[in-house]
ROTI-615241 format. One record per residue (C-alpha): residue in three letters; x, y, z. Coordinates in steps of 0.1 Angstrom, whole numbers, plus 5000, padded with zeros to 4 digits. Example, Ala and Ser with C-alpha at 12.3 -4.5 7.8 and 13.67 -1.06 7.14 Angstrom:
<rs>
<r code="ala" xx="5123" yy="4955" zz="5078"/>
<r code="ser" xx="5137" yy="4989" zz="5071"/>
</rs>
This chain:
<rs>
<r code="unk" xx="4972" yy="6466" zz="1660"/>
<r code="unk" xx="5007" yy="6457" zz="1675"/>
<r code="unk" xx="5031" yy="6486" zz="1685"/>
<r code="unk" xx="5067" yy="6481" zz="1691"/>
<r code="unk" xx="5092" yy="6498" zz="1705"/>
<r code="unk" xx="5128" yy="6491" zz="1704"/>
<r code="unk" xx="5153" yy="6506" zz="1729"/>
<r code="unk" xx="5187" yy="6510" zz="1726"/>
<r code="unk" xx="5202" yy="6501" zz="1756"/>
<r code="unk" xx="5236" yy="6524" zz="1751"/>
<r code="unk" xx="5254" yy="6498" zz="1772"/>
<r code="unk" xx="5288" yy="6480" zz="1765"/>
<r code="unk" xx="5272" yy="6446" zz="1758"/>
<r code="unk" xx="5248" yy="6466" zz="1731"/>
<r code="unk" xx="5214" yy="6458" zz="1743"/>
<r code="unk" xx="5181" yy="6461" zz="1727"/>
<r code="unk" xx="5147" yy="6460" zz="1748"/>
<r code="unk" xx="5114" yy="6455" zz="1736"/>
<r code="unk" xx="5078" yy="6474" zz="1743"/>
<r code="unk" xx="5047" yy="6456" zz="1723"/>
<r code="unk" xx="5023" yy="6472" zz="1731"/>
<r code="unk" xx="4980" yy="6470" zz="1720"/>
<r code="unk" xx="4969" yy="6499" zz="1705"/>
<r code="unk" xx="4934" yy="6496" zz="1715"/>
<r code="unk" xx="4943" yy="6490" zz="1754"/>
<r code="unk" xx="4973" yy="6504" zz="1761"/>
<r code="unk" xx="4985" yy="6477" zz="1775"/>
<r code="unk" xx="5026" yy="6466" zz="1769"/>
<r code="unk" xx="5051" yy="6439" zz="1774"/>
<r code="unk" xx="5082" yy="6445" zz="1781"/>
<r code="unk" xx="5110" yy="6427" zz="1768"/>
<r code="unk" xx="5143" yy="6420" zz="1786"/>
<r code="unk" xx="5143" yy="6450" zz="1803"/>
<r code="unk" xx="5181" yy="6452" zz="1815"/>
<r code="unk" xx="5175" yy="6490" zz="1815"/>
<r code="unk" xx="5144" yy="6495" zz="1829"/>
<r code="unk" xx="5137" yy="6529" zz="1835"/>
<r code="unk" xx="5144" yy="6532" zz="1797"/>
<r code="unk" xx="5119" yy="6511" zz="1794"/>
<r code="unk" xx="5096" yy="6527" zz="1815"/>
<r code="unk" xx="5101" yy="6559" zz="1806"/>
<r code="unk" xx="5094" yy="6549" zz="1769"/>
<r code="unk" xx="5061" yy="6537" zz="1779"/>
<r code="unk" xx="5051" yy="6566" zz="1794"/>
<r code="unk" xx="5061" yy="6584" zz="1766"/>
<r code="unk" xx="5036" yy="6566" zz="1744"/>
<r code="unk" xx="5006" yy="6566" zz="1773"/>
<r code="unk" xx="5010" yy="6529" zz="1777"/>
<r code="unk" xx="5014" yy="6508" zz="1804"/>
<r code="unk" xx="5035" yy="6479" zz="1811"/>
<r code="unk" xx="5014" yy="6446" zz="1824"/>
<r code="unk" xx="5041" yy="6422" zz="1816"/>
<r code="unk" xx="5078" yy="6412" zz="1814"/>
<r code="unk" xx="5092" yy="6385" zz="1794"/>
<r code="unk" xx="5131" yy="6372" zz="1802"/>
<r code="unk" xx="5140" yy="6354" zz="1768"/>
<r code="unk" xx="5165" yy="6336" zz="1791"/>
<r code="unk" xx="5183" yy="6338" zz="1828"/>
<r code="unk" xx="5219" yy="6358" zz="1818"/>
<r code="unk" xx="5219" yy="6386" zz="1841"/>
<r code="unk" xx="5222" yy="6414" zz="1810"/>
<r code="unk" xx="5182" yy="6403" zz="1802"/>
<r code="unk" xx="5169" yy="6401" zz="1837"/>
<r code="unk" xx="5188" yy="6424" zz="1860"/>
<r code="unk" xx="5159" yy="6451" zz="1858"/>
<r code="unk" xx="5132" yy="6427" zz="1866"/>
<r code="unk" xx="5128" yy="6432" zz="1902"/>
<r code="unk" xx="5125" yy="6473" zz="1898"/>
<r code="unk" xx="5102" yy="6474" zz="1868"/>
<r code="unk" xx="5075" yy="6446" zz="1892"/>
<r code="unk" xx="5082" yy="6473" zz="1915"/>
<r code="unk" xx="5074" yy="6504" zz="1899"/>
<r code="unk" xx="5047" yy="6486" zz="1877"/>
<r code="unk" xx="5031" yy="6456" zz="1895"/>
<r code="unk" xx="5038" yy="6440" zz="1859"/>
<r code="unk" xx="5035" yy="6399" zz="1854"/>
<r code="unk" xx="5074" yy="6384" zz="1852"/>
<r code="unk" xx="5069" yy="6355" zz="1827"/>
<r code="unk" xx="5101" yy="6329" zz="1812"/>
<r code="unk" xx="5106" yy="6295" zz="1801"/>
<r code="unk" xx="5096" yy="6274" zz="1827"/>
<r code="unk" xx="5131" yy="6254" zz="1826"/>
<r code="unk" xx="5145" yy="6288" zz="1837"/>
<r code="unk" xx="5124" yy="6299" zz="1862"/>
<r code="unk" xx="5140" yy="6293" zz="1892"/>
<r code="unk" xx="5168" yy="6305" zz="1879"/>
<r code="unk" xx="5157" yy="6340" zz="1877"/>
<r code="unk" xx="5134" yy="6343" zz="1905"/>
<r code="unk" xx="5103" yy="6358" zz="1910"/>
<r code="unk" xx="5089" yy="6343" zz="1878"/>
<r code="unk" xx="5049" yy="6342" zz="1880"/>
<r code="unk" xx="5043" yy="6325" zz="1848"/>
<r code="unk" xx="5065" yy="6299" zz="1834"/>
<r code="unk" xx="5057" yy="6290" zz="1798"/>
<r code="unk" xx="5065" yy="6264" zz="1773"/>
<r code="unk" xx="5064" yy="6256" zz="1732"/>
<r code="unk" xx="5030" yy="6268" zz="1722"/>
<r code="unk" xx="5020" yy="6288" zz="1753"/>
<r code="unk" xx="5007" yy="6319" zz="1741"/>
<r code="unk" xx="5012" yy="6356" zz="1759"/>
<r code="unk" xx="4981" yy="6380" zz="1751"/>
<r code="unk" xx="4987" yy="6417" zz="1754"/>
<r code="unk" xx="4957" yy="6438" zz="1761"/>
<r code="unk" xx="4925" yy="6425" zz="1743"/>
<r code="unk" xx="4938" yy="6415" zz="1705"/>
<r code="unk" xx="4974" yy="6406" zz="1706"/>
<r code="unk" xx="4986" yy="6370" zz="1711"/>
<r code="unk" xx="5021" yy="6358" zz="1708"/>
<r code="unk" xx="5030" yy="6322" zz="1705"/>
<r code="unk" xx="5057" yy="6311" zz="1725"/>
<r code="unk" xx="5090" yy="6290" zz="1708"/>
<r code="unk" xx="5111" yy="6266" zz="1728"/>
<r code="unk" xx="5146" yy="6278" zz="1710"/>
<r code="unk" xx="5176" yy="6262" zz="1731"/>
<r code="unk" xx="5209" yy="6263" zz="1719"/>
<r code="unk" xx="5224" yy="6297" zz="1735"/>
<r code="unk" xx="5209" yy="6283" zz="1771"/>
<r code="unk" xx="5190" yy="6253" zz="1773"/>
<r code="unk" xx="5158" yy="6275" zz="1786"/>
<r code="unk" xx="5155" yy="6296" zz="1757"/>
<r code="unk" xx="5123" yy="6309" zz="1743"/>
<r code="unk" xx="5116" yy="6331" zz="1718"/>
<r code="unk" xx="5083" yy="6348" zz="1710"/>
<r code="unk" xx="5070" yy="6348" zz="1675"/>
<r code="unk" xx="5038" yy="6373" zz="1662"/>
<r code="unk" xx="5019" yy="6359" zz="1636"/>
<r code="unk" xx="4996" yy="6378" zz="1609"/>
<r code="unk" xx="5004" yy="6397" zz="1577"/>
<r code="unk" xx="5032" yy="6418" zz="1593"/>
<r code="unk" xx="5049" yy="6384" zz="1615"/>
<r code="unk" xx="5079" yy="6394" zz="1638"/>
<r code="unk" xx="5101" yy="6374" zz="1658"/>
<r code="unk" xx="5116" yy="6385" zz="1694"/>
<r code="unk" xx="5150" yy="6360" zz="1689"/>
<r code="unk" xx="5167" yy="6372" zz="1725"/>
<r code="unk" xx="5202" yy="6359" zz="1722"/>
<r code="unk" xx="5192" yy="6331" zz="1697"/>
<r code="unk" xx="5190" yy="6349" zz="1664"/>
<r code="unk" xx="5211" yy="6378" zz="1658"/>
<r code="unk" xx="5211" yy="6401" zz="1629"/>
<r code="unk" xx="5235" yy="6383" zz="1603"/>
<r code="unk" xx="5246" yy="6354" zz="1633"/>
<r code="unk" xx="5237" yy="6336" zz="1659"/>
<r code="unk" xx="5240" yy="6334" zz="1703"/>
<r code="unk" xx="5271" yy="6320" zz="1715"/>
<r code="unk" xx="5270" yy="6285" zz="1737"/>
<r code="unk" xx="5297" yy="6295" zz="1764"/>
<r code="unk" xx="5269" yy="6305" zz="1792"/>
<r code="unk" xx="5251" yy="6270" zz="1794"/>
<r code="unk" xx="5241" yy="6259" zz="1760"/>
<r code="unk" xx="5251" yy="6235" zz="1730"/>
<r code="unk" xx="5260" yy="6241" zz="1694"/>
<r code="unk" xx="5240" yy="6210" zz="1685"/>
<r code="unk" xx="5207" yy="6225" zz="1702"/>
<r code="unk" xx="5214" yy="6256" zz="1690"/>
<r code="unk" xx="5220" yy="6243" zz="1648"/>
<r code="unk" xx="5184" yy="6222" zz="1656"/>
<r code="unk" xx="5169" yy="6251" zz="1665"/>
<r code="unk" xx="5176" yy="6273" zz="1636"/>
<r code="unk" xx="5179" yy="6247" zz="1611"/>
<r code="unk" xx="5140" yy="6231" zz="1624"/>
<r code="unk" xx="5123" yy="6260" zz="1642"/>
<r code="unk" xx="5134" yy="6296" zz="1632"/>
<r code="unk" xx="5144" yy="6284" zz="1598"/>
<r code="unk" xx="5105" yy="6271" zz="1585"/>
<r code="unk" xx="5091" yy="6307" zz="1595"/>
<r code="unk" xx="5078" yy="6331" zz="1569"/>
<r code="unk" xx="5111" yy="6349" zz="1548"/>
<r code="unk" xx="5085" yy="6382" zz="1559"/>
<r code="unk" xx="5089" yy="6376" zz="1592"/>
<r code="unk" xx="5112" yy="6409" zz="1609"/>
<r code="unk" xx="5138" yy="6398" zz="1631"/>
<r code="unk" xx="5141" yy="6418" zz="1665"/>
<r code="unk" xx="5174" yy="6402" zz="1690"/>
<r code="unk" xx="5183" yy="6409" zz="1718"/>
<r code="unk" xx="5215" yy="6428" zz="1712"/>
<r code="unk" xx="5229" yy="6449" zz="1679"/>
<r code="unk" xx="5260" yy="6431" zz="1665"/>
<r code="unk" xx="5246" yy="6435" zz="1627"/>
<r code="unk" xx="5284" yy="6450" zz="1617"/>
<r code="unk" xx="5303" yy="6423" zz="1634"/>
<r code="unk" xx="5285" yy="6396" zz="1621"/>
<r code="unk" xx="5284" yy="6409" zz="1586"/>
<r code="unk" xx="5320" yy="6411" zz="1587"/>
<r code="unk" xx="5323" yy="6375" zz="1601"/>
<r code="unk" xx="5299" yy="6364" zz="1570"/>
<r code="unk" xx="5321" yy="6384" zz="1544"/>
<r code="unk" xx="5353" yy="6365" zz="1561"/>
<r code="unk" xx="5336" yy="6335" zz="1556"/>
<r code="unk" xx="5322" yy="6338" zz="1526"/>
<r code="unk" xx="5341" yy="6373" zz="1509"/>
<r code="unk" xx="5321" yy="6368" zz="1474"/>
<r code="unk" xx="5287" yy="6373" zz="1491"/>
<r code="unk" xx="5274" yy="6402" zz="1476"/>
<r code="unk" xx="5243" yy="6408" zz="1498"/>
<r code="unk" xx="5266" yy="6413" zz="1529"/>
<r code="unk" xx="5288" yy="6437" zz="1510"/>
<r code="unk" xx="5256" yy="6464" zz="1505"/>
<r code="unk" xx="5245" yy="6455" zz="1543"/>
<r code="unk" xx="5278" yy="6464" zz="1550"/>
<r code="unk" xx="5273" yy="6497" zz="1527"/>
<r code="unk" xx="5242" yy="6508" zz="1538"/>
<r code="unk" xx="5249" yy="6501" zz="1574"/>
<r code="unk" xx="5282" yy="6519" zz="1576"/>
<r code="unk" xx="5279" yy="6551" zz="1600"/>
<r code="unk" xx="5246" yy="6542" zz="1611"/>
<r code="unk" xx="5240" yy="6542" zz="1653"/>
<r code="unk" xx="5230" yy="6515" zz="1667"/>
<r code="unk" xx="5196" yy="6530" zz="1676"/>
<r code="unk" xx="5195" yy="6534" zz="1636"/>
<r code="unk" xx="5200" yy="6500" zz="1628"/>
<r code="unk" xx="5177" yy="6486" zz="1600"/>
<r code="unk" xx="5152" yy="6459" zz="1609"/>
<r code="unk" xx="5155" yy="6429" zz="1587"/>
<r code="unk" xx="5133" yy="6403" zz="1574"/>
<r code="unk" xx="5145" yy="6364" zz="1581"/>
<r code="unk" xx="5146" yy="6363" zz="1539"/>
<r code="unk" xx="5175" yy="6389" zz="1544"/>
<r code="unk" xx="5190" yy="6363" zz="1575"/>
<r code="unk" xx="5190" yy="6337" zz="1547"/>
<r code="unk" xx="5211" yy="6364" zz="1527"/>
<r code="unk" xx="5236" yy="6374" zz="1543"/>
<r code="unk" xx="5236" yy="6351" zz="1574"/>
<r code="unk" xx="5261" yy="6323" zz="1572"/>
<r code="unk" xx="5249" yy="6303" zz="1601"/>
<r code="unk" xx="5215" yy="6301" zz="1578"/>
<r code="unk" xx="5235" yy="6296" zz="1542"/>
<r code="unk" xx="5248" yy="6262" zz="1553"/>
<r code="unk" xx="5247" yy="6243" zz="1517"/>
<r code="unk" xx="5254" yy="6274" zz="1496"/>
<r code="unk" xx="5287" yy="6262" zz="1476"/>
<r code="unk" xx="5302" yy="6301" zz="1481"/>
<r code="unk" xx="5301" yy="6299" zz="1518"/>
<r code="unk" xx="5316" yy="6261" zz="1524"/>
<r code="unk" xx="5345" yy="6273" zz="1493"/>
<r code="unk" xx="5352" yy="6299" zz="1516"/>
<r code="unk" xx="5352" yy="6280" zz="1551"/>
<r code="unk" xx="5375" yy="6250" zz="1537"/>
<r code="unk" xx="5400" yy="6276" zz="1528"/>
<r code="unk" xx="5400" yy="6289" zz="1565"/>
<r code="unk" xx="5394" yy="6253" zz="1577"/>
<r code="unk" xx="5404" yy="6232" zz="1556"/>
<r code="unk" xx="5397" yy="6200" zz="1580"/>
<r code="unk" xx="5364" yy="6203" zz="1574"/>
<r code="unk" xx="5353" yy="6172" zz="1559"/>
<r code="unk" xx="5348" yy="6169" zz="1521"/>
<r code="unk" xx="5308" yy="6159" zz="1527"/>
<r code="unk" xx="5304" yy="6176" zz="1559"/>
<r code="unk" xx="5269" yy="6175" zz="1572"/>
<r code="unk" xx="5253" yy="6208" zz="1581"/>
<r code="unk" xx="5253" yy="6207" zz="1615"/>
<r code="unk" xx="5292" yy="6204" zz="1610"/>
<r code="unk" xx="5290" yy="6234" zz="1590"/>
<r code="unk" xx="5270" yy="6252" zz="1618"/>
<r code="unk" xx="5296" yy="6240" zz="1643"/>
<r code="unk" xx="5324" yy="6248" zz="1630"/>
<r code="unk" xx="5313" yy="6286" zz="1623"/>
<r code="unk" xx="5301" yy="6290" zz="1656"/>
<r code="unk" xx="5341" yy="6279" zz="1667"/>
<r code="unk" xx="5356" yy="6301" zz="1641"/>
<r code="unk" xx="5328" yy="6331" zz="1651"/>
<r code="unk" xx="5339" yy="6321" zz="1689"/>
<r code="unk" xx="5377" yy="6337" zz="1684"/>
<r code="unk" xx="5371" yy="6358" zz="1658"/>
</rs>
Protein backbone atom coordinates (compact mmCIF):
# COMPACT_ATOMS: atom_id res chain seq x y z
CA UNK A 1 0.00 0.00 0.00
CA UNK A 2 1.21 3.64 -0.81
CA UNK A 3 1.40 6.21 2.07
CA UNK A 4 1.61 9.83 1.47
CA UNK A 5 2.38 12.61 3.26
CA UNK A 6 2.06 16.08 2.36
CA UNK A 7 3.94 18.96 4.09
CA UNK A 8 3.17 22.25 4.21
CA UNK A 9 6.07 24.07 3.82
CA UNK A 10 4.87 27.50 5.73
CA UNK A 11 7.10 29.42 3.51
CA UNK A 12 6.42 32.67 1.34
CA UNK A 13 6.58 30.82 -2.00
CA UNK A 14 3.84 28.22 -0.36
CA UNK A 15 5.54 24.93 -0.75
CA UNK A 16 4.28 21.47 -0.51
CA UNK A 17 6.69 18.43 -0.05
CA UNK A 18 5.95 14.94 -0.55
CA UNK A 19 6.74 11.51 1.61
CA UNK A 20 5.41 8.19 -0.34
CA UNK A 21 6.25 5.92 1.55
CA UNK A 22 5.64 1.51 1.49
CA UNK A 23 3.78 0.35 4.06
CA UNK A 24 5.22 -2.99 4.16
CA UNK A 25 9.01 -1.67 4.27
CA UNK A 26 9.06 1.42 5.55
CA UNK A 27 10.82 2.76 3.09
CA UNK A 28 10.02 6.63 1.67
CA UNK A 29 10.66 9.08 -1.03
CA UNK A 30 10.92 12.27 -0.53
CA UNK A 31 9.69 14.83 -2.68
CA UNK A 32 11.21 18.29 -3.25
CA UNK A 33 12.36 18.62 -0.06
CA UNK A 34 13.01 22.49 0.19
CA UNK A 35 12.35 22.07 3.96
CA UNK A 36 14.02 19.21 4.88
CA UNK A 37 14.07 18.77 8.32
CA UNK A 38 10.18 18.98 7.94
CA UNK A 39 10.56 16.34 5.92
CA UNK A 40 12.63 14.39 8.01
CA UNK A 41 11.09 14.87 11.02
CA UNK A 42 7.71 13.74 9.44
CA UNK A 43 9.24 10.56 8.62
CA UNK A 44 10.26 9.86 11.80
CA UNK A 45 7.16 10.53 12.96
CA UNK A 46 5.55 7.76 10.91
CA UNK A 47 8.74 5.08 11.62
CA UNK A 48 9.76 5.43 8.04
CA UNK A 49 12.80 6.09 6.45
CA UNK A 50 13.80 8.13 3.63
CA UNK A 51 15.89 6.10 0.73
CA UNK A 52 15.21 8.53 -1.92
CA UNK A 53 14.86 12.13 -3.18
CA UNK A 54 13.22 13.23 -6.28
CA UNK A 55 13.76 17.11 -7.65
CA UNK A 56 10.69 17.56 -10.01
CA UNK A 57 13.06 20.18 -11.56
CA UNK A 58 16.37 22.40 -10.85
CA UNK A 59 14.66 25.93 -9.25
CA UNK A 60 16.38 26.35 -6.10
CA UNK A 61 12.83 26.39 -3.91
CA UNK A 62 12.67 22.26 -4.88
CA UNK A 63 16.24 21.45 -4.41
CA UNK A 64 17.84 23.67 -1.78
CA UNK A 65 17.51 20.92 0.98
CA UNK A 66 18.98 18.17 -1.08
CA UNK A 67 22.44 18.28 0.08
CA UNK A 68 21.33 18.07 4.06
CA UNK A 69 18.64 15.40 3.75
CA UNK A 70 21.87 12.93 1.61
CA UNK A 71 23.44 14.03 4.67
CA UNK A 72 21.41 13.09 7.44
CA UNK A 73 19.93 10.14 5.45
CA UNK A 74 22.40 8.60 2.96
CA UNK A 75 19.17 8.83 0.62
CA UNK A 76 19.48 8.34 -3.46
CA UNK A 77 19.09 12.06 -5.20
CA UNK A 78 17.22 11.24 -8.44
CA UNK A 79 15.94 14.07 -11.42
CA UNK A 80 15.44 14.32 -15.02
CA UNK A 81 18.40 13.54 -16.56
CA UNK A 82 18.36 16.91 -18.82
CA UNK A 83 18.65 18.62 -15.34
CA UNK A 84 21.12 16.88 -13.62
CA UNK A 85 23.96 18.74 -13.80
CA UNK A 86 22.16 21.45 -13.02
CA UNK A 87 21.37 20.44 -9.57
CA UNK A 88 24.34 18.49 -8.68
CA UNK A 89 24.94 15.63 -6.92
CA UNK A 90 22.19 13.73 -8.89
CA UNK A 91 22.92 9.77 -8.65
CA UNK A 92 20.16 8.79 -10.86
CA UNK A 93 19.00 10.70 -13.84
CA UNK A 94 15.73 9.38 -15.30
CA UNK A 95 13.71 9.81 -18.35
CA UNK A 96 9.91 9.17 -19.89
CA UNK A 97 9.06 5.73 -18.65
CA UNK A 98 11.83 5.21 -16.03
CA UNK A 99 10.22 3.86 -13.18
CA UNK A 100 11.23 4.67 -9.25
CA UNK A 101 10.39 1.62 -6.85
CA UNK A 102 9.87 2.45 -3.21
CA UNK A 103 10.47 -0.42 -0.81
CA UNK A 104 9.32 -3.79 -2.27
CA UNK A 105 5.66 -3.01 -4.01
CA UNK A 106 5.55 0.54 -5.04
CA UNK A 107 6.53 1.56 -8.61
CA UNK A 108 6.06 4.98 -10.02
CA UNK A 109 6.39 5.71 -13.68
CA UNK A 110 8.26 8.63 -14.57
CA UNK A 111 6.61 11.58 -17.13
CA UNK A 112 8.77 13.79 -19.22
CA UNK A 113 6.34 17.10 -18.60
CA UNK A 114 8.45 20.29 -19.99
CA UNK A 115 6.84 23.40 -20.30
CA UNK A 116 7.64 25.27 -16.74
CA UNK A 117 11.52 24.09 -17.41
CA UNK A 118 12.49 22.17 -20.18
CA UNK A 119 13.67 19.25 -17.56
CA UNK A 120 10.55 18.62 -16.01
CA UNK A 121 9.32 15.31 -14.76
CA UNK A 122 6.50 14.40 -13.02
CA UNK A 123 5.77 11.09 -11.34
CA UNK A 124 2.56 9.44 -11.92
CA UNK A 125 1.14 6.19 -9.52
CA UNK A 126 -0.91 3.94 -11.22
CA UNK A 127 -3.69 1.41 -9.71
CA UNK A 128 -7.23 1.88 -8.42
CA UNK A 129 -6.36 4.99 -6.30
CA UNK A 130 -3.78 6.74 -9.27
CA UNK A 131 -2.09 10.08 -8.06
CA UNK A 132 0.06 12.44 -9.79
CA UNK A 133 3.18 14.40 -8.18
CA UNK A 134 2.73 17.60 -10.94
CA UNK A 135 5.83 19.69 -9.20
CA UNK A 136 5.40 23.17 -10.78
CA UNK A 137 3.66 21.69 -13.92
CA UNK A 138 0.06 21.18 -12.72
CA UNK A 139 -1.26 23.32 -10.14
CA UNK A 140 -4.56 23.02 -8.37
CA UNK A 141 -7.02 25.10 -10.78
CA UNK A 142 -3.69 26.39 -13.12
CA UNK A 143 -0.66 25.72 -14.41
CA UNK A 144 3.59 26.55 -13.78
CA UNK A 145 4.74 29.77 -15.17
CA UNK A 146 7.47 29.78 -18.21
CA UNK A 147 9.67 32.78 -16.85
CA UNK A 148 12.52 30.42 -15.19
CA UNK A 149 13.57 28.48 -18.46
CA UNK A 150 10.59 27.08 -20.12
CA UNK A 151 7.98 27.62 -23.04
CA UNK A 152 4.28 28.04 -23.20
CA UNK A 153 4.16 25.84 -26.25
CA UNK A 154 5.94 22.82 -24.35
CA UNK A 155 4.04 23.49 -21.53
CA UNK A 156 0.13 23.54 -23.61
CA UNK A 157 1.76 20.05 -25.34
CA UNK A 158 2.27 18.75 -22.17
CA UNK A 159 -1.11 19.13 -20.61
CA UNK A 160 -3.11 19.04 -23.64
CA UNK A 161 -1.04 15.28 -24.67
CA UNK A 162 0.38 13.91 -21.40
CA UNK A 163 -1.47 15.07 -18.16
CA UNK A 164 -4.66 15.55 -20.03
CA UNK A 165 -5.18 11.55 -21.29
CA UNK A 166 -4.81 10.35 -17.47
CA UNK A 167 -7.59 8.93 -15.48
CA UNK A 168 -10.34 11.93 -14.29
CA UNK A 169 -9.64 9.69 -10.73
CA UNK A 170 -6.35 10.41 -10.78
CA UNK A 171 -5.48 13.04 -7.36
CA UNK A 172 -3.47 15.88 -8.19
CA UNK A 173 -0.56 16.58 -5.66
CA UNK A 174 1.79 20.18 -6.95
CA UNK A 175 4.32 21.36 -5.82
CA UNK A 176 3.00 24.59 -4.28
CA UNK A 177 -0.77 25.63 -2.84
CA UNK A 178 -2.06 28.44 -5.10
CA UNK A 179 -5.72 26.69 -5.24
CA UNK A 180 -7.40 30.37 -4.24
CA UNK A 181 -5.46 32.33 -6.65
CA UNK A 182 -6.05 30.27 -9.50
CA UNK A 183 -9.68 29.83 -8.77
CA UNK A 184 -9.99 33.40 -8.83
CA UNK A 185 -8.06 33.77 -12.10
CA UNK A 186 -10.58 30.91 -13.57
CA UNK A 187 -13.77 32.89 -12.24
CA UNK A 188 -12.13 36.23 -14.01
CA UNK A 189 -11.82 34.32 -16.87
CA UNK A 190 -14.60 32.60 -17.11
CA UNK A 191 -17.17 34.37 -14.10
CA UNK A 192 -20.30 32.01 -15.04
CA UNK A 193 -18.32 28.84 -14.06
CA UNK A 194 -20.18 27.49 -11.42
CA UNK A 195 -17.77 24.70 -10.20
CA UNK A 196 -15.10 27.41 -9.33
CA UNK A 197 -17.67 29.45 -7.46
CA UNK A 198 -18.33 26.28 -4.68
CA UNK A 199 -14.30 25.58 -4.83
CA UNK A 200 -14.20 29.03 -4.00
CA UNK A 201 -16.98 28.37 -1.12
CA UNK A 202 -15.70 25.43 0.34
CA UNK A 203 -12.13 26.55 0.24
CA UNK A 204 -12.68 29.93 1.88
CA UNK A 205 -10.94 30.08 5.44
CA UNK A 206 -9.31 26.89 4.92
CA UNK A 207 -5.14 26.77 5.78
CA UNK A 208 -3.14 25.90 3.34
CA UNK A 209 -2.14 22.65 5.25
CA UNK A 210 -6.11 22.08 4.90
CA UNK A 211 -6.38 22.38 1.39
CA UNK A 212 -8.53 19.64 -0.33
CA UNK A 213 -6.94 17.16 -2.66
CA UNK A 214 -8.49 17.14 -6.02
CA UNK A 215 -9.04 14.70 -8.71
CA UNK A 216 -7.80 15.80 -12.52
CA UNK A 217 -11.90 15.36 -13.31
CA UNK A 218 -12.15 18.43 -10.90
CA UNK A 219 -8.86 20.22 -12.99
CA UNK A 220 -11.06 19.72 -15.99
CA UNK A 221 -13.83 21.65 -13.89
CA UNK A 222 -12.68 24.36 -12.75
CA UNK A 223 -9.29 24.71 -14.47
CA UNK A 224 -9.24 26.99 -17.34
CA UNK A 225 -5.91 26.14 -18.77
CA UNK A 226 -7.75 22.48 -19.09
CA UNK A 227 -11.29 23.99 -20.43
CA UNK A 228 -9.81 25.26 -23.58
CA UNK A 229 -12.90 24.64 -26.07
CA UNK A 230 -15.64 25.27 -23.48
CA UNK A 231 -17.71 28.27 -25.19
CA UNK A 232 -18.10 29.92 -21.37
CA UNK A 233 -14.52 30.25 -20.89
CA UNK A 234 -13.40 31.68 -24.62
CA UNK A 235 -16.91 34.24 -24.21
CA UNK A 236 -15.20 35.25 -21.28
CA UNK A 237 -11.49 35.62 -22.52
CA UNK A 238 -12.48 37.61 -25.87
CA UNK A 239 -14.21 40.14 -23.57
CA UNK A 240 -10.86 40.58 -21.63
CA UNK A 241 -8.92 40.02 -24.95
CA UNK A 242 -10.67 40.71 -27.47
CA UNK A 243 -7.61 40.16 -30.12
CA UNK A 244 -7.95 36.76 -29.73
CA UNK A 245 -8.68 35.37 -32.97
CA UNK A 246 -12.31 34.40 -33.90
CA UNK A 247 -11.07 30.48 -34.50
CA UNK A 248 -8.26 30.56 -32.27
CA UNK A 249 -6.55 27.21 -31.93
CA UNK A 250 -6.08 25.87 -28.39
CA UNK A 251 -2.80 26.26 -27.91
CA UNK A 252 -3.60 30.08 -28.53
CA UNK A 253 -6.10 29.82 -25.92
CA UNK A 254 -3.54 28.16 -23.56
CA UNK A 255 -1.17 31.00 -24.43
CA UNK A 256 -2.88 33.66 -24.11
CA UNK A 257 -4.14 32.65 -20.35
CA UNK A 258 -0.80 31.91 -19.36
CA UNK A 259 0.00 35.94 -20.49
CA UNK A 260 -3.13 37.23 -18.85
CA UNK A 261 -2.33 34.68 -15.60
CA UNK A 262 1.43 36.14 -15.92
CA UNK A 263 0.14 39.94 -14.69
CA UNK A 264 -2.68 39.08 -13.04
Amino acid sequence: MMLIERIWAANELRNYHYLIACEESGEALAIDPLDWQACLARAKERGWRIRQILNTHEHADHTAGNAPLVQATGATLIAHAGAAKRIGGVDRGVSAGDLIRIGRRLELECLDTPGHTMSHVCLLAHGDDPALFSGDTLFNAGVGNCRGGGDPGKLYETCSQTLARLAPTTRVFPGHEYLARNLAFTAHVEPGNRAVARYQSECAGLQPAAMPVLRLADEQAINSFFRLGESTLLDGLRRISPQLPAKASSREVFIRLRELRNDW
